[in-house]
N, C-alpha and C positions, 0 to 999 in steps of 0.2 A: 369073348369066348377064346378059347387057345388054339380054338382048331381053324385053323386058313379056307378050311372046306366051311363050314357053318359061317364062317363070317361072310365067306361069299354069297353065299344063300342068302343070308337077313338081307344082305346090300342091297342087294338086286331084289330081293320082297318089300322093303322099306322103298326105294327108286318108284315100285310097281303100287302101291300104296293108296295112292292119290292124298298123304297128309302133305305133304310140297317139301318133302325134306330136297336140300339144298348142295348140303353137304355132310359126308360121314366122315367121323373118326375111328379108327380098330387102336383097341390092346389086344396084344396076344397075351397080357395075366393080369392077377388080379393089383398089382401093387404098383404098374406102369396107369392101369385102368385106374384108379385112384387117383394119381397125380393128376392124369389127364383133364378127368373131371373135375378138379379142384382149380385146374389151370384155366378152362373152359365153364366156368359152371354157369357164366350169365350168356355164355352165348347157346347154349346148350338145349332142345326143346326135348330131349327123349333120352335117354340110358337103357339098352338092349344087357343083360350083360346074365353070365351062368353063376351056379355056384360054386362048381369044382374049376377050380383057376391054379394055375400055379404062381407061386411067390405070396399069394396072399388069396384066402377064399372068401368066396361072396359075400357069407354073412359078415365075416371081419371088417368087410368095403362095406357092407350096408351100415354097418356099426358107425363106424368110421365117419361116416357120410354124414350121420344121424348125429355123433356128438361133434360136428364141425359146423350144425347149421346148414348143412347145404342139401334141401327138402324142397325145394320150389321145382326141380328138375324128376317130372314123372320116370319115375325107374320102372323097368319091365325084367323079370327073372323067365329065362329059357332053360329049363334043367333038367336033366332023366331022376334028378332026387324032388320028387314031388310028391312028399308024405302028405299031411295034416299038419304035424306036428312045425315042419320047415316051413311050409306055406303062411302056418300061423306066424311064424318069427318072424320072415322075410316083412308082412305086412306089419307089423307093428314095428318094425325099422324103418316106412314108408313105403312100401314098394306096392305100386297100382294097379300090377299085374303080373299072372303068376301062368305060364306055358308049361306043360311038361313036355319034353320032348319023348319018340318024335310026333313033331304035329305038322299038318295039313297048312298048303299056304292060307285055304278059306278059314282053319283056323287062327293063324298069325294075323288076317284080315281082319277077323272080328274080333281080335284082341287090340288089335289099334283104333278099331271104330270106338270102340268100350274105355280107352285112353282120352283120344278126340273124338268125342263125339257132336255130332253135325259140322 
């Protein structure tokens, strides 16, 4: 996400979690978030990321991601663009779950249970 305020939020939701995350990485866009993930992708158990990004937008990274092979990393989309029409792309480029913002932490909870669940 490009916004410093929402990535603080997930940090501290994901921390609050109980999935055992360890350690977080932030891009603040879409084309830094890309590398990232390419650079990290076996160590990686989760992808948080929006679709309105700067330098490069989500679907473009979920594209991206999709014709690189690199699908084993559950990706999570948090976006105030949450048509039908997006939602259906997003998941047919891999993506395991689909937030619109704004949502409720007990929603972001049962969006990671629905991720990992048990």
């Amino acid at each position: 996400d490009d916004s410093h305020t929402i990535r603080a939020i997930l940090r501290k939701a994901v921390m609050a979690s109980g999935i055992g995350a360890k350690e977080i990485v932030e891009a603040d866009n879409g084309l830094d978030g890309l590398e990232l993930i390419k650079r990290m992708r076996d160590k990686l158990d989760l992808v948080i990321m929006d679709l309105k990004m700067p330098k490069l937008d989500g679907v473009s990274m979920l594209t991206e991601l999709k014709n690189q092979g690199i699908v084993k990393v559950p990706i999570v989309v948090l976006s105030s663009s949450a048509d039908n029409q997006i939602q259906a792309t997003c998941f047919s480029l891999g993506v395991k779950a689909f937030l619109k913002k704004p949502f409720s932490h007990e929603d972001f909870k049962s969006m990671l249970d629905k991720v990992f669940p048990g």
